[in-house]
C-alpha positions as CSV (number, residue, x, y, z in Angstrom):
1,X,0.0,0.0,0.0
2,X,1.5,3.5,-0.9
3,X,2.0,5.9,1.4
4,X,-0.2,8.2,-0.7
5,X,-3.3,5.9,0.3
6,X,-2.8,5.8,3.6
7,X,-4.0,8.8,5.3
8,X,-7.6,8.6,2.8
9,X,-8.0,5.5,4.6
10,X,-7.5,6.6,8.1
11,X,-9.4,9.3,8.0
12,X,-12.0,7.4,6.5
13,X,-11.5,4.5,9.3
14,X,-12.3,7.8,11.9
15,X,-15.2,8.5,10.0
16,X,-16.9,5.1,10.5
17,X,-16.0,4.7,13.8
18,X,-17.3,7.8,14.6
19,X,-20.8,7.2,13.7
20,X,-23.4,5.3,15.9
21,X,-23.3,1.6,15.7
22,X,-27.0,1.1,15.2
23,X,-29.4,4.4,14.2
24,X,-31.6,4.2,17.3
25,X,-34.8,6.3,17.2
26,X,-34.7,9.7,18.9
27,X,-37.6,9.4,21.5
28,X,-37.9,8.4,25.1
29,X,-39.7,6.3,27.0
30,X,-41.7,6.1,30.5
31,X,-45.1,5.0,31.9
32,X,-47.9,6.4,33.0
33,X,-49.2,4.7,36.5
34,X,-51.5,6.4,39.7
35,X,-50.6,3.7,42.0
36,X,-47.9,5.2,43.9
37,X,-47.0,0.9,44.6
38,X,-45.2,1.3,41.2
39,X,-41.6,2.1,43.0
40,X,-41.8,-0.7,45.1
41,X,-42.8,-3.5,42.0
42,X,-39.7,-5.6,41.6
43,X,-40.7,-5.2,37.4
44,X,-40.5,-1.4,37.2
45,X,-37.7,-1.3,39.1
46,X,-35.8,-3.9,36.6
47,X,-36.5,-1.8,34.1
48,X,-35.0,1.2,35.4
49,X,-37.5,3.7,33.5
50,X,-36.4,7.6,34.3
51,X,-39.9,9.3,33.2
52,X,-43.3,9.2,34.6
53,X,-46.2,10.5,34.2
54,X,-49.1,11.2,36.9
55,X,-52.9,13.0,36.5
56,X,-53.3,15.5,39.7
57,X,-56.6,16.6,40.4
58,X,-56.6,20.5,39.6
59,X,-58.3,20.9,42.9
60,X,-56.1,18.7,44.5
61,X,-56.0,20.9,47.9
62,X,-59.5,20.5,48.2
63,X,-60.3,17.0,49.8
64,X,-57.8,15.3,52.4
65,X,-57.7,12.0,50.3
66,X,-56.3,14.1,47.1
67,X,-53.8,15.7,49.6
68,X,-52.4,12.0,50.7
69,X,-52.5,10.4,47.4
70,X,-50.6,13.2,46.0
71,X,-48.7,13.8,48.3
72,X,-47.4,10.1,48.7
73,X,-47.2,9.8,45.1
74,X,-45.2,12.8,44.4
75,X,-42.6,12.0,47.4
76,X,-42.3,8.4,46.2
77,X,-41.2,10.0,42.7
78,X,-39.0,12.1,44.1
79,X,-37.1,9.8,46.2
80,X,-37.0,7.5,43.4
81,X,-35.3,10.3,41.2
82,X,-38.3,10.2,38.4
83,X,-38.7,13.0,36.0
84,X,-42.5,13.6,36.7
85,X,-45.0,15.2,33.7
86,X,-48.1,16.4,35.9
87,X,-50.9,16.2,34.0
88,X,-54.0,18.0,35.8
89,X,-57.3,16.6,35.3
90,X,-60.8,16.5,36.8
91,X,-61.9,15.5,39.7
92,X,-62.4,11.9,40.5
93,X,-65.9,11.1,40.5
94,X,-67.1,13.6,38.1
95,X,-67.3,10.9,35.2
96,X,-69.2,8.1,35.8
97,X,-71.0,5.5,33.2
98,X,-70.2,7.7,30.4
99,X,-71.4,11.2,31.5
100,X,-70.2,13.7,33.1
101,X,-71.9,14.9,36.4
102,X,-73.2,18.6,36.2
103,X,-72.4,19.6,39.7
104,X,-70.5,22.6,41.0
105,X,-67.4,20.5,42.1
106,X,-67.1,19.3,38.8
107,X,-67.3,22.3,37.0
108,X,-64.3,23.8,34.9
109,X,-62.2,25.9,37.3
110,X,-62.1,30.0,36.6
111,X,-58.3,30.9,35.9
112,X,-57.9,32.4,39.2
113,X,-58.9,29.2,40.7
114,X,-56.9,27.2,38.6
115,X,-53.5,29.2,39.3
116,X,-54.1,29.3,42.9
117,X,-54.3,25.3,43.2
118,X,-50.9,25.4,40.6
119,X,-49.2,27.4,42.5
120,X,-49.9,25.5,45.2
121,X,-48.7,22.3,43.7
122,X,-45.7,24.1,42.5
123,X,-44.5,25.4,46.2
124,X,-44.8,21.8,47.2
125,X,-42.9,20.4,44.8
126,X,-40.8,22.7,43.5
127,X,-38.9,20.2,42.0
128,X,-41.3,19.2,39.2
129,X,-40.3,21.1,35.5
130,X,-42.8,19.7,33.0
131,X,-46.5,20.3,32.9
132,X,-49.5,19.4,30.8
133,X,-52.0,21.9,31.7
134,X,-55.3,20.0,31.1
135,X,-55.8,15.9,30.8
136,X,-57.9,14.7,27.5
137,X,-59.4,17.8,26.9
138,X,-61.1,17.3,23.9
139,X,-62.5,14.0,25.4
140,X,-66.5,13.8,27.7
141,X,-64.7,13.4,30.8
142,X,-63.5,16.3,31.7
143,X,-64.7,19.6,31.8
144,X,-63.0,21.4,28.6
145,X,-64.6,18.9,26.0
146,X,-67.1,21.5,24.8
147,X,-64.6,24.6,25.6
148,X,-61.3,24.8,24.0
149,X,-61.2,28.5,24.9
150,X,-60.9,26.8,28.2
151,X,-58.6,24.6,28.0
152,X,-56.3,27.2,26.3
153,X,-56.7,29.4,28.8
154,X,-55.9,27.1,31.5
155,X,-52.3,26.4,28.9
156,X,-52.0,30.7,29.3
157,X,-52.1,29.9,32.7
158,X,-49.3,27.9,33.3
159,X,-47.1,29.3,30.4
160,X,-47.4,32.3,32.2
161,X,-45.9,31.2,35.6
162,X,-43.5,28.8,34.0
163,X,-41.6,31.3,31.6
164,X,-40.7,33.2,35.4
165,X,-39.5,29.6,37.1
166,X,-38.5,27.6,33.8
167,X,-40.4,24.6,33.5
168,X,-42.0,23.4,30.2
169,X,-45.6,23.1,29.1
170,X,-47.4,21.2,27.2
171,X,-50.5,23.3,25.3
172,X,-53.3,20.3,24.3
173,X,-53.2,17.0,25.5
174,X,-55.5,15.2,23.3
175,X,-57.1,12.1,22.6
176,X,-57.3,11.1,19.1
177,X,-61.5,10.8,18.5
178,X,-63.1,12.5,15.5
179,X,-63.5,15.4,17.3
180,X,-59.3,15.7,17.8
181,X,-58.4,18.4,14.7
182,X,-61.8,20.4,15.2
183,X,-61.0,20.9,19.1
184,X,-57.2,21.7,17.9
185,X,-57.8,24.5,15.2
186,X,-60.2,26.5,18.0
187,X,-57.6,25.7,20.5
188,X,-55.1,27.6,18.8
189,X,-57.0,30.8,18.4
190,X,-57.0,31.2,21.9
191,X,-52.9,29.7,23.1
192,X,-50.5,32.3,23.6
193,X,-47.5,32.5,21.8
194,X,-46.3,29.5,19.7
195,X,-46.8,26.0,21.5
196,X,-44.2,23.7,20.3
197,X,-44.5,21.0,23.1
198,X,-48.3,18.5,22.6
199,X,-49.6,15.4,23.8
200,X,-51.5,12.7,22.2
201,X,-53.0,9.6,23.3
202,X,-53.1,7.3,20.5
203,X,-54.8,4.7,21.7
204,X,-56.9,3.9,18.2
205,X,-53.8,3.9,16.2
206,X,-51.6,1.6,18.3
207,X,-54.6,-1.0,19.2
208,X,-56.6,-0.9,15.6
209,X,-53.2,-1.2,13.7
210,X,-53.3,2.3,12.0
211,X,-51.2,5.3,12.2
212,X,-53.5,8.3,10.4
213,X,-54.7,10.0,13.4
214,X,-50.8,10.2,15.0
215,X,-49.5,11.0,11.4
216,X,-52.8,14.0,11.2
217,X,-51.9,15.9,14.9
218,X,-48.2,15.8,13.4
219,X,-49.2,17.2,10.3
220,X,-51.1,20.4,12.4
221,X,-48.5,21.1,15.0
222,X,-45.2,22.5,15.0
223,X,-42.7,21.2,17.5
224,X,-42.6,18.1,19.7
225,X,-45.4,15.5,20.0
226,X,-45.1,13.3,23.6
227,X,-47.2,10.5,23.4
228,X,-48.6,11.1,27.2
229,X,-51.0,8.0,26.9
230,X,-50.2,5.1,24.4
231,X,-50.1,1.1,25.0
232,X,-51.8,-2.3,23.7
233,X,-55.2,-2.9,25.4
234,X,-55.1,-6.9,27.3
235,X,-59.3,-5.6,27.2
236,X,-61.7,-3.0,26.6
237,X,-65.6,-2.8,25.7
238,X,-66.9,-5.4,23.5
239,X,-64.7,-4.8,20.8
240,X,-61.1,-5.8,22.5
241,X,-61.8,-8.8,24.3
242,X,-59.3,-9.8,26.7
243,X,-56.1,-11.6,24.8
244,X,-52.1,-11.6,25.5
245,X,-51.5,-12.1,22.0
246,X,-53.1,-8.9,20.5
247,X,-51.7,-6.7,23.4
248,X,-48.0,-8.5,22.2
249,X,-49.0,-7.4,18.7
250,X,-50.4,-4.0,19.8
251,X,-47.7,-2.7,22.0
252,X,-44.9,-3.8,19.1
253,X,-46.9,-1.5,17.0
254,X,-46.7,1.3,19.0
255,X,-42.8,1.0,19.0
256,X,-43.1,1.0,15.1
257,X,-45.3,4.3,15.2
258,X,-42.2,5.5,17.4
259,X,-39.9,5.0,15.3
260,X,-41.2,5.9,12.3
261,X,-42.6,9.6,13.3
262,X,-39.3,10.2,16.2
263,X,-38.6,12.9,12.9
264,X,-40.3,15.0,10.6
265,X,-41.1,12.9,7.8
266,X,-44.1,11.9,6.1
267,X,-45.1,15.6,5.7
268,X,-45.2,16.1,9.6
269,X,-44.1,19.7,10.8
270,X,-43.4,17.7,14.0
271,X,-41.8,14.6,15.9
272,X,-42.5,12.3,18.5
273,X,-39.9,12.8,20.9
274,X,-41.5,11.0,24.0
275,X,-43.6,7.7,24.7
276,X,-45.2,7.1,28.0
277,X,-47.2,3.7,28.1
278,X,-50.4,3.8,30.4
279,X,-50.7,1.9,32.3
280,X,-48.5,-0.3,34.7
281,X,-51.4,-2.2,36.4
282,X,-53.6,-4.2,35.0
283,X,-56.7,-5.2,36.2
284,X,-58.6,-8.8,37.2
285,X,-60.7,-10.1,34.4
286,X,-63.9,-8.0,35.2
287,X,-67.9,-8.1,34.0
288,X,-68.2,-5.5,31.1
289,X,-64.6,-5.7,30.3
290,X,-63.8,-2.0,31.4
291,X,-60.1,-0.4,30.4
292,X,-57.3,-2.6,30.9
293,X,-53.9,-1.7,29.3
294,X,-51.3,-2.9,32.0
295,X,-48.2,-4.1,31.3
296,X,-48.4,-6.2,34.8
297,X,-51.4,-8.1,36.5
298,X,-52.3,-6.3,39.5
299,X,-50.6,-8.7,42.1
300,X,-47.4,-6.9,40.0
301,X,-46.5,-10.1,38.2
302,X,-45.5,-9.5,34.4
303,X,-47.5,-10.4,31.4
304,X,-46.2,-10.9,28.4
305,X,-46.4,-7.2,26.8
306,X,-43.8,-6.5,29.6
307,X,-41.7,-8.3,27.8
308,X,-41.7,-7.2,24.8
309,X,-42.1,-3.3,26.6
310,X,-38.9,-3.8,28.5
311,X,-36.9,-5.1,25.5
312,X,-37.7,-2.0,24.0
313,X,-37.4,1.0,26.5
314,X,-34.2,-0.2,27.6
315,X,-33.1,1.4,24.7
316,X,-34.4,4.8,25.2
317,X,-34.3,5.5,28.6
């Protein structure tokens, strides 16, 4: 070999060894789990997951047992070193068999109210940095489903207080029904400022097999997409039926959705840059099949979606 060749080669020896052995998506991953028994399940804690997300009450100050849960919750976090995403939410109780009660606790908050519980939250634990201001809005069970105004307002809110102490917001949460572009496009007449940090919960996509409602909120955002809410139902309503196999099948999907939107391709204007699977527990096998998404059974032994769950987030921790 001549001496001329040489140095083409070894510089183009740096160059390979320079790039990344494998081209590993660019997104995150964590879960999504209420029960604060999460950090003590010997399955979460082999997976060694960094991110978490939790739904607060936005009047969480108001009844003792919302005081304890959170309270106990949020400590538990902390000491476990979790990067928590709050996401605040209605009040437990207010949506029952598919309605939602009309009485004054259940009403949407003013925006006084609402910054008074958030401020609140935020001088007890200062330590949190990333917010979503409003669960589901565009969904019946809470409050904002017929009011985006609302719901943006509540975003104003937060983005408000959070550009003086530094912690991020997300603007709409939403869940990915027919209604999900419609609710958006009034949504954004009433956000401050340019939002580049949403939420979606993608449920139909990942368990029907399809990505056009993911690929549509891409499409009509700019920014960041989390997926706050994703995962493989083990059983819901009549139409998922309780089977191991399909929430395998599912759950492997929702990787692939990952992947394939973590940049801004397929005409997006944005990326999916986070994934938090709801939930962690599952349920017993129940009359009426009611939601059931958990990657454990609820004595905290590990069904087989686990599996397939851990294989993959160990990757993107």
């Amino acid at each position: 070999m001549t001496s001329r060749l040489k140095l083409p080669l070894c510089l183009l020896a740096l160059l390979v060894l320079a790039l990344p052995a494998t081209a590993e998506a660019k997104y995150s991953v964590g879960i999504g789990e209420q029960n604060a028994a999460v950090f003590d399940n010997a399955a979460w804690k082999s997976a060694k997951l960094k991110r978490i997300r939790v739904m607060v009450p936005w009047d969480w100050q108001k009844q003792a047992y919302q005081v304890a849960e959170t309270t106990n919750w949020m400590n538990r976090a902390h000491a476990t070193k979790q990067d928590v995403l709050v996401a605040f939410t209605a009040r437990r109780g207010c949506y029952t068999n598919g309605k939602y009660a009309k009485r004054k606790s259940c009403k949407a908050p003013s925006t006084s109210a609402y910054r008074k519980q958030f401020r609140a939250f935020d001088k007890a634990f200062p330590w949190v940095k990333t917010y979503s201001a409003w669960n589901e809005i565009n969904h019946v069970s809470q409050p904002t489903y017929k009011s985006p105004k609302k719901a943006a307002q509540y975003y104003n809110v937060l983005r408000g207080d959070c550009r003086k102490r530094k912690c991020k917001v997300m603007a709409a949460d939403l869940l990915d029904t027919s209604n999900m572009l419609s609710y958006l496009r009034k949504f954004k007449r009433y956000a401050k400022g340019s939002p580049t940090l949403w939420g979606l919960h993608n449920y139909q996509d990942v368990n029907r097999f399809t990505s056009a409602d993911t690929l549509a909120l891409l499409r009509n955002v700019r920014g960041q997409v989390w997926l706050t809410e994703t995962g493989g139902f083990m059983g819901f309503g009549k139409h998922f039926k309780r089977s191991s196999k399909r929430q395998v099948k599912a759950t492997k999907w929702m990787f692939k959705l990952a992947d394939r939107y973590d940049t801004r391709s397929h005409g997006a204007k944005a990326k999916l840059t986070r994934v938090y699977v709801y939930s962690w527990f599952g349920i017993s096998k129940q009359k009426g099949n009611p939601f059931d998404a958990g990657l454990v059974n609820p004595d905290g032994s590990v069904r087989s979606a686990y599996k397939t769950f851990k294989a993959k987030a160990r990757k993107h921790r």
